[in-house]
N, C-alpha and C positions, 0 to 999 in steps of 0.2 A: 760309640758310633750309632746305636741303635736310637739312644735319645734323641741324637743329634737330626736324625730322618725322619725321629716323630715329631721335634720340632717344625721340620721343615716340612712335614705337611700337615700340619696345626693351620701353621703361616701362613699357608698358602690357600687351605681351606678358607680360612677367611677373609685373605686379600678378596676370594672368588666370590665370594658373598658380597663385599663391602662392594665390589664391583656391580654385581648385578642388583643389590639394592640400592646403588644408584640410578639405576635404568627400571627399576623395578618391571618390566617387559623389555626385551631384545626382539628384534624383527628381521627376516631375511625374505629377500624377495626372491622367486624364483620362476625364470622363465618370462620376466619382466609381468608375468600376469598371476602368479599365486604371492600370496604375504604371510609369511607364518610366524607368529606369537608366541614365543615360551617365557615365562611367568612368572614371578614369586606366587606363593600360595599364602603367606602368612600376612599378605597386606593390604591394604584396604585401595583399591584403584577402582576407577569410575572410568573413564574413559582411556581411550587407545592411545600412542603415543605416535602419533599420525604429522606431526606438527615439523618433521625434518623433511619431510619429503614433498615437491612440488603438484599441482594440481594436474598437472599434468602425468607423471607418476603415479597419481594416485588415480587417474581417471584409466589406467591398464590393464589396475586391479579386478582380478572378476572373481577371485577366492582366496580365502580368510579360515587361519584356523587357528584357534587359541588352545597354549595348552600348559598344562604347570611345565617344571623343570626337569620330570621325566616321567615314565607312564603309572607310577604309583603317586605322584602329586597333582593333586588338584589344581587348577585353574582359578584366579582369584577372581574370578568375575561375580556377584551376586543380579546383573540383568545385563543383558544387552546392552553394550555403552551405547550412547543416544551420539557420540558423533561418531560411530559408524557411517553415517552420514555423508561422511566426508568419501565414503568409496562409490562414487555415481553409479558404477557400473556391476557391481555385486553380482553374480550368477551365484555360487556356492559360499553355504556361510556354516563353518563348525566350531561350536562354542559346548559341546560333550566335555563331559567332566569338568565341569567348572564348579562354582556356587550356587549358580542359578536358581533366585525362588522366585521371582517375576520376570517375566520376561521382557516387557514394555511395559514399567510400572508408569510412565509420564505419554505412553502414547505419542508416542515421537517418531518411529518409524515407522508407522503406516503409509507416511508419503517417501519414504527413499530406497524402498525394497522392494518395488513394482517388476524389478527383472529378474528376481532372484530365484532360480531352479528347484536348489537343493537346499535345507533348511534343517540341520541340526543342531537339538539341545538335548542330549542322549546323557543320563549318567549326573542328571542336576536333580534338585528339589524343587522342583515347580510344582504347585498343588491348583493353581490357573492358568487355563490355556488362553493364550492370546489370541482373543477371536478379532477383534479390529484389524493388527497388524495381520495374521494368515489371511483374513478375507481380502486385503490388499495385495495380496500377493495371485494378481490372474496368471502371472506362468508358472506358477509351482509345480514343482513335477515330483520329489520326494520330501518327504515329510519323514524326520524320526523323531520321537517324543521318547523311547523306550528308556525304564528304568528312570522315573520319575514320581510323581505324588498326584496325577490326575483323578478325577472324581467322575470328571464327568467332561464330554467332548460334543460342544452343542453341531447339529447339523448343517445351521445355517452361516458357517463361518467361512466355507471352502468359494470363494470365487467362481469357479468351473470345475466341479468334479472330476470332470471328463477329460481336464488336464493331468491328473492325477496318474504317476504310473505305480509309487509305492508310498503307503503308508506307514508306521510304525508306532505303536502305543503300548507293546508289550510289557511287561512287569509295572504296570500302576496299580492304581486304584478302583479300577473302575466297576459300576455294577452294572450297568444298560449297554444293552446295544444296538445298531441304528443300521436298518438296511443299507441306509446312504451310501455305508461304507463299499455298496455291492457294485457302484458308481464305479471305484477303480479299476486303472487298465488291468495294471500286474498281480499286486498284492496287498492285504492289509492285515497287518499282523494285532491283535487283540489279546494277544497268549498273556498266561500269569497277570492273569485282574480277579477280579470275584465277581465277574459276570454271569446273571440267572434270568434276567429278563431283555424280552425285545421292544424296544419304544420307537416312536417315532413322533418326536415335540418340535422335530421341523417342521412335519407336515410334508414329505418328502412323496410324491405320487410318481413311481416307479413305472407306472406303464406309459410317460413321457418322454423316458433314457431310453438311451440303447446300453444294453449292458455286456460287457465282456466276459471273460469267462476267468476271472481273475480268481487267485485264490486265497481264501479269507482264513485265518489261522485265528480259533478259539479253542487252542488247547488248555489244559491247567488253569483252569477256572471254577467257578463255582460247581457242584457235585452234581447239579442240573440246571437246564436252562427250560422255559417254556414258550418252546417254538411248536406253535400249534398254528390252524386253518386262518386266526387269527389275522395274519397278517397281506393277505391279500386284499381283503378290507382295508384295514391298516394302512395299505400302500397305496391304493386305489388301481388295485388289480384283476378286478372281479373277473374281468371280461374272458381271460385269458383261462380262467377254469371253466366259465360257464362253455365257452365254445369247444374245449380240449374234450372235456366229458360229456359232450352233450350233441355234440354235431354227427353229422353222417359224412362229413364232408373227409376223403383223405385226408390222414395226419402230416402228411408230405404241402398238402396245399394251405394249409392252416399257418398263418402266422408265427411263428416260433413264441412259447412261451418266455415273457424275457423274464419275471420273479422267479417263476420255479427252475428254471434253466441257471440261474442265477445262485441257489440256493444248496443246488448240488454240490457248488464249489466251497461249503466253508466247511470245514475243517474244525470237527467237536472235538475230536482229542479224546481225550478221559472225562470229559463232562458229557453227564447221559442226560437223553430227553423220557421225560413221564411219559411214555407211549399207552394210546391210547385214542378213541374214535374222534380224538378232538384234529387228529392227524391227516384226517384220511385222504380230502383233498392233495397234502403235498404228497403222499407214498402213492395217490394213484396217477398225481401230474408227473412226476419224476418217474414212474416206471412206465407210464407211456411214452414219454420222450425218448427213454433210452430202449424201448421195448427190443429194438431191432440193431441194437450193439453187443458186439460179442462179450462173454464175461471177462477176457483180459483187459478188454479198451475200458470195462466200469469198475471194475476192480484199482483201477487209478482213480476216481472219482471221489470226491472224499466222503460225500455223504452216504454213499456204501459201504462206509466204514463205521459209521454211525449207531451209537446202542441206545438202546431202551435201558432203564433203570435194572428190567432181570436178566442182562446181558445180551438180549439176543437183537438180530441187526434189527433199526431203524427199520431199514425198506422191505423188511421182511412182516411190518407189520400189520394185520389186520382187521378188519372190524366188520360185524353184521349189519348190515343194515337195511332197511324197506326200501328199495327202488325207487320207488313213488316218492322218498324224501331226502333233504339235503344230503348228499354226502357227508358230514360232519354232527356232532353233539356240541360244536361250540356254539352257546348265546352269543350272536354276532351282536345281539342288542346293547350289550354291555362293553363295545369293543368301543375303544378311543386311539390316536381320532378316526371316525369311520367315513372314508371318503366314498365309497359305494356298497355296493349290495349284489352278490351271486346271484342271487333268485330276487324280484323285484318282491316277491309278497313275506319276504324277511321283515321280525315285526322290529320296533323301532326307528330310528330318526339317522340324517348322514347327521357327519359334525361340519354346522359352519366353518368353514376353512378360511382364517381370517390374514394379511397379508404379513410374511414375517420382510420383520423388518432389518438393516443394514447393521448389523453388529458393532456397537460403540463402549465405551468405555469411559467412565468417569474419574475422572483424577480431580488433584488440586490443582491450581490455577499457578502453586509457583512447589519446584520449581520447573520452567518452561526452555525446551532448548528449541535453537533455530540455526540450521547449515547453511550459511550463505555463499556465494558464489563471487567475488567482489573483484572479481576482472580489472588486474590481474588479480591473483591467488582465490583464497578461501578460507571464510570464519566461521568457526564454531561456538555458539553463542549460548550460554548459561543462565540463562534469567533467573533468581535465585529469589529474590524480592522485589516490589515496586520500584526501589531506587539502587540497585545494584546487581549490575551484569558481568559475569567472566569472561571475556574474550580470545580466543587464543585461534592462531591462524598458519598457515603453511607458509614454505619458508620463500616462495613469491609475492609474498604479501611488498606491495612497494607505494611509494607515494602519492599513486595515480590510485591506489585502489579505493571504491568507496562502498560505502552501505547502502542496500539495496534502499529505493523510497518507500516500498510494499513493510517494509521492517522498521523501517525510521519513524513512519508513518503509524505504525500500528502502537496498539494500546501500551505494549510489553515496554517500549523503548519510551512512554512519554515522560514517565518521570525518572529516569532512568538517570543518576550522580554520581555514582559512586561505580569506579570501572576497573577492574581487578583482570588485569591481564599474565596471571599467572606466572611471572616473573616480576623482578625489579625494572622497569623504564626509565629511563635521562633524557628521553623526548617522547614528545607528545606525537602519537601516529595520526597524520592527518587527518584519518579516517574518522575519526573522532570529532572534528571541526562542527560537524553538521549535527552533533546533540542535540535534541527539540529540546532539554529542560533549558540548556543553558546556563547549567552548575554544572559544575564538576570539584571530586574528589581525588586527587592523588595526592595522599598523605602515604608518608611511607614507601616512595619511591627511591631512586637514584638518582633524582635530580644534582647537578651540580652548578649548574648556569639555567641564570632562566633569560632567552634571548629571542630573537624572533624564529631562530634554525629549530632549537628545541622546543620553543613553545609557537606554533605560527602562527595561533589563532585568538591569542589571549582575550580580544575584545568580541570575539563570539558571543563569549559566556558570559553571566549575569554573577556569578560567583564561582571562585576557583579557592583550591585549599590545596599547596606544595609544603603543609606543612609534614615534619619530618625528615625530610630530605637530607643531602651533604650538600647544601647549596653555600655556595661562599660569592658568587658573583651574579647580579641582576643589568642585563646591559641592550635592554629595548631599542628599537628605535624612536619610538615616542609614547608617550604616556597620554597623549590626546583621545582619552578613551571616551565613547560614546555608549557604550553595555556596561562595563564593567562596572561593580559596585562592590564587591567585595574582594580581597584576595589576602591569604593567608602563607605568610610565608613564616608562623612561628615553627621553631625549635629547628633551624638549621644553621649557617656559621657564618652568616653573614656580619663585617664588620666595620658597616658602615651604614648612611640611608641611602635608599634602591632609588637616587635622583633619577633615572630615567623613567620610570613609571608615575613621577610624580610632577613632569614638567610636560606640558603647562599645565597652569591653575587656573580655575577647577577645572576639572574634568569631572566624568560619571562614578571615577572612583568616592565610594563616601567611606569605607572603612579598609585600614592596612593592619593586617596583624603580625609585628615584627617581636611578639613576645620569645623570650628565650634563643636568642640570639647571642653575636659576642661582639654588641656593640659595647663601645668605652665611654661615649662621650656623647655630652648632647649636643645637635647640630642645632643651627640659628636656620637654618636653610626649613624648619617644618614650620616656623612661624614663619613662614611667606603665604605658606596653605593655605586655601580656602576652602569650607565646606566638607572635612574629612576629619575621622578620627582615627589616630594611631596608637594602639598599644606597645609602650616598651617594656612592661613588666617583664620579670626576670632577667637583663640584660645585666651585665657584670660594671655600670656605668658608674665613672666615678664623680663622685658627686662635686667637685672643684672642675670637673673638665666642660668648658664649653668652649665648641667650635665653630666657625665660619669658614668649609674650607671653599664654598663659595663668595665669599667675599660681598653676602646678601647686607643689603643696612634695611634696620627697623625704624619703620615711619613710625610717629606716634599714632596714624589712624592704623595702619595696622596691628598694631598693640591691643588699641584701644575698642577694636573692632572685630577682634576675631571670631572668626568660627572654625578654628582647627579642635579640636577635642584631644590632647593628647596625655594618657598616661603611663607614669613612670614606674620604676621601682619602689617602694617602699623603703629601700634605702635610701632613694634619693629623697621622697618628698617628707622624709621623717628629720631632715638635716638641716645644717644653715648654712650658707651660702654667703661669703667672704667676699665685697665689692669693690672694685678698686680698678685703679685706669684701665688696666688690660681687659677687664670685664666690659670696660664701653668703647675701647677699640674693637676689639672684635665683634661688638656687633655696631661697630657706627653710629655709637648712639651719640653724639659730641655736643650738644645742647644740653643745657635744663631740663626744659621739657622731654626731650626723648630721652632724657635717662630716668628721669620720676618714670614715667612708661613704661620700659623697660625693666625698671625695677618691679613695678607692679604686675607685668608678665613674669616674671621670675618669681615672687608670689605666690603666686596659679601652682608653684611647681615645687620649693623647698619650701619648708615648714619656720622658718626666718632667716632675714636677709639684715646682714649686716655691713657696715662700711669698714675698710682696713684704714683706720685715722695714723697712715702714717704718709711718708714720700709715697708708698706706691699707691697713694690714691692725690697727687698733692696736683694732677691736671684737674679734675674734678671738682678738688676746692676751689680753683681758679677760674673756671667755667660758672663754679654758682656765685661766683664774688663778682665776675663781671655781669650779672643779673642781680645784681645787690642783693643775693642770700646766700645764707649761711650754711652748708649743706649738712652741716651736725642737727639742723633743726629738719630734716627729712630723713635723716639717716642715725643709726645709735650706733656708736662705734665699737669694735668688734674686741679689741687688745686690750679693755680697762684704760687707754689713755685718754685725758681727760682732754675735753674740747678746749681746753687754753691754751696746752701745749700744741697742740693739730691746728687751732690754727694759729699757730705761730708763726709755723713753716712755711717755706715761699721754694719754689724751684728754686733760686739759687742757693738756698743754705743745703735744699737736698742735692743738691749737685747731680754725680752718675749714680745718683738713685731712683733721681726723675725717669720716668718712661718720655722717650722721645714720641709726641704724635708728628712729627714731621713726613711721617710716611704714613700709607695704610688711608681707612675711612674716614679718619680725623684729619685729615691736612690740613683742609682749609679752618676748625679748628684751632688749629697749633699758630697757625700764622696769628690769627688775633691776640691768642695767650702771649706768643713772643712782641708782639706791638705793645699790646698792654704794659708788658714786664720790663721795656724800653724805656716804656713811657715815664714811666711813674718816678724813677730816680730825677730823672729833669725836671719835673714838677715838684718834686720835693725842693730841689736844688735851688730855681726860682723862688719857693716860699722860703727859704731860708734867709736868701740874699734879700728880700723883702721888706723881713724882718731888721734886718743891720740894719737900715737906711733907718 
């Protein structure tokens, strides 16, 4: 019994797998506005599985959360799928604990996440922040990065800081830190990095903000940091010291310090500052500002919590100095970048502050994706190379829908053949019609009929390839083609030739490639062709079968005049070819002269062509006798029987051996043969009687 229940959830465990690595992600909606993701972890997916559900649907979507299969599995995403795209309307997007080592490595959504709130990648491997994509993003309101591989977090990426309510960069990498961040509403958390210094390579000039009173967390970081006088300079804050420490004027009527007011709030933790005269401005702006707050309301403040290397507090720190000179021992000379100067007769230079510029990103040129909109539905577009794009779209995708001209138009779709629609197709989706290149590839489809319904546009294109396919029937409405020059319908099962693509003659068609097919027989109906070449190589043809089941006759100018190009199998044209009345019935050929022509097109085609010198070739004889020749002297006969006995023979000694031309292409033919053969006893008859007299 025990077995028996471990069988049965063996079984069952893996029914549930083969299940969900069919779907490799499941999705549930909820609330008609959230969609949530759980995931295989062990496999390699690129994009969302967005392709069931309507544009409509998916335009409700305002948040998105991917996640493995339970809270100890990973997330198989390694970046951002790029047809995320496909969710117009994104406010919230959680992509925590995935794979994530780039985020936007193809810079693809910087144009479709303009509304998006909240924005996490918590708990991935990203060692680059996506500065293009966040700087797109003007409503951002939370940002988490935590527990990731950051180095470094440039300043000039935030759109409006000021939209900012919390940040998150906790447990990276990081070792600088940037006032910027003093920008936010709520919070910004900086904790567990190896942060020791303050920079500012935006060029961020703080005394332009208004700043909040947000609280900055740089706990568990490097053992100190060196936050000295420095950065008022730095920030281009001068003003706000020189007036605090210097005026007569009430500290109530004075402008509120907005740096040092600002600096209260972050939060060192266990990382000490080198205390010492290099300080002195912030420990005297920061205790005049709170001079007149009781010790429980500072005692919340974080930087009164703040130590010096020998443990004792930050704002407890002091320093001597001459009246008569700057508050501070820092070389402000040596500060970068230095946007102002406390005391004007500070020696040294400001730093040109030269314009930062729009945060971009360089990728490769493929591959390139594009979300279109194509009313109805919407496609998701995979440009992968020059001449080959993946297409895949929602499931209103319908007949009327087309591609945008802005995209048709542009460089990515010009040479653009080869169209991988991520499934098997058996028709061509309209959409498609409007190709600039005017080739196309669908080899390896599901073709089964190629007709005007499945194929609508055939004369669009300049060249088409359905080779591969399960094609067994071709049934146009006409082959009057004016573009088309090439089309390839080898290696599928067609068992016959595709007459409707090839009537009338000529057309623009110049090449058919019908190789590897399960044609049997060669048709008479390709020597009518003009101007085109068709390959039958590898067809299963047998080399005795020729057929007219058009009931075409060969002119000798046509014969003798071709420009069909057609080759066979190698079986056929290695063989010899056995000739005899039925050979010139079926093609009409009832004359002399059109059967030497015909013969010499045949030729062209089997490696020798022989006469069957018996009855079934005894119309033939009688055809070249009534053109006074011989036809053993054009032809070598095939069975070893000698031209004595062959021509011995007359239709009547062959009797029902004869092939009747009484019907068919020969008629008119047969009727002279049978006058002749009338004839001639009666003429005998008289010279005999002749003779008596």
């Amino acid at each position: 019994m025990i077995i028996k229940w471990l069988l049965v959830i063996v079984v069952s465990s893996i029914l549930w797998t083969m299940c969900l690595s069919e779907n490799e992600c499941t999705s549930r909606i909820f609330n008609t506005s959230e969609i949530i993701f759980t995931c295989l972890s062990d496999i390699v997916i690129n994009e969302l599985p967005l392709y069931n559900y309507t544009t409509d649907k998916l335009a409700n979507i305002t948040s998105i959360i991917v996640n493995g299969v339970d809270d100890n599995t990973r997330g198989p995403f390694t970046s951002i799928p790029p047809n995320i795209c496909l969710l117009p309307n994104l406010k919230n997007i959680d992509f925590s604990y995935n794979r994530i080592g780039q985020v936007d490595p193809a810079n693809v959504l910087s144009d479709c996440l303009s509304s998006v709130t909240t924005f996490d990648v918590s708990d991935n491997n990203i060692s680059e922040f996506p500065s293009a994509m966040i700087y797109n993003m003007p409503t951002l309101q939370k940002l988490y990065f935590r527990f990731n591989q950051l180095t470094y977090v440039p300043g000039n990426v935030f759109f409006n800081l000021s939209n900012l309510d919390i940040i998150d960069f906790s447990h990276n990498s990081l070792t600088n830190f940037e006032l910027w961040a003093l920008l936010v509403n709520k919070s910004a958390d900086f904790s567990n990095n190896q942060i020791s210094t303050i920079t500012n390579t935006a060029f961020y000039n703080i005394s332009e903000y208004t700043l909040s009173d947000a609280t900055i967390n740089l706990t568990n970081n490097s053992a100190t940091i060196n936050l000295t006088d420095v950065v008022y300079e730095m920030y281009g804050s001068c003003s706000e010291v020189y007036y605090w420490l210097n005026s007569s004027t009430p500290d109530p009527l004075i402008t509120k310090p907005i740096l040092s007011s600002a600096l209260s709030y972050i939060d060192f933790g266990t990382t000490r500052i080198n205390c010492s005269c290099d300080q002195s401005y912030i420990v005297a702006m920061i205790s005049t500002i709170f001079a007149d707050s009781n010790p429980a309301a500072t005692s919340r403040i974080p930087i009164y919590s703040a130590k010096c290397l020998d443990g004792t507090l930050f704002i407890d720190n002091t320093c001597t100095f001459d009246i008569d000179l700057p508050n501070s021992s820092v070389d402000f000379s040596k500060v970068y970048p230095r946007q102002c100067k406390i005391y004007e007769y500070e020696s040294g230079n400001l730093t040109t502050i030269s314009n930062i510029s729009v945060p971009t990103i360089n990728v490769s040129t493929y591959p390139h994706y594009e979300t279109k909109m194509m009313e109805p539905g919407a496609c998701f577009f995979n440009f992968s190379n020059m001449t080959t794009v993946r297409i895949k779209c929602t499931k209103d995708i319908s007949d009327s829908s087309t591609i945008p001209s802005e995209l048709l138009s542009s460089d990515y779709f010009s040479n653009i053949r080869r169209v991988d629609f991520a499934r098997s197709i058996s028709s061509l989706p309209s959409y498609i019609c409007s190709l600039p290149s005017h080739d196309i590839d669908l080899s390896f489809q599901s073709f089964t009929i190629l007709n005007d319904e499945t194929f609508p546009c055939l004369d669009w294109f300049r060249s088409v390839s359905l080779a591969n396919n399960q094609m067994t029937s071709v049934n146009m409405r006409s082959g009057n083609f004016t573009n088309l020059t090439l089309l390839d319908l080898s290696s599928n099962q067609l068992t016959g030739i595709p007459y409707s693509i090839l009537i009338p003659t000529p057309s623009s068609l110049r090449f058919l490639d019908l190789r590897n097919n399960s044609i049997t027989s060669i048709d008479l109906f390709l020597y009518t062709l003009k101007n085109i070449t068709i390959d039958l190589r590898d067809n299963p043809i047998n080399i005795s079968s020729i057929i007219n089941p058009l009931n075409v006759t060969l002119l000798l100018a046509n014969n003798t005049n071709s420009t069909t190009i057609i080759t066979f199998p190698s079986s056929v044209t290695n063989s010899t070819y056995i000739f005899n009345d039925q050979t010139a019935l079926t093609a009409g050929t009832c004359n002399r002269y059109a059967i030497l022509a015909y013969r010499n097109t045949l030729q062209s085609v089997y490696n020798n062509i022989l006469l069957d010198c018996t009855c079934a070739s005894i119309n033939l004889k009688e055809i070249f006798l009534r053109n006074q020749s011989d036809i053993t002297q054009d032809f070598t006969c095939s069975n070893g029987t000698s031209t004595v006995s062959f021509n011995a023979l007359t239709i009547l000694s062959c009797g029902s051996a004869t092939l009747n031309f009484s019907s068919g292409l020969c008629l008119n033919e047969s009727l002279q043969v049978c006058s002749i053969f009338l004839k001639k006893p009666k003429l005998k008859n008289i010279k005999l009687k002749e003779e008596s007299h």
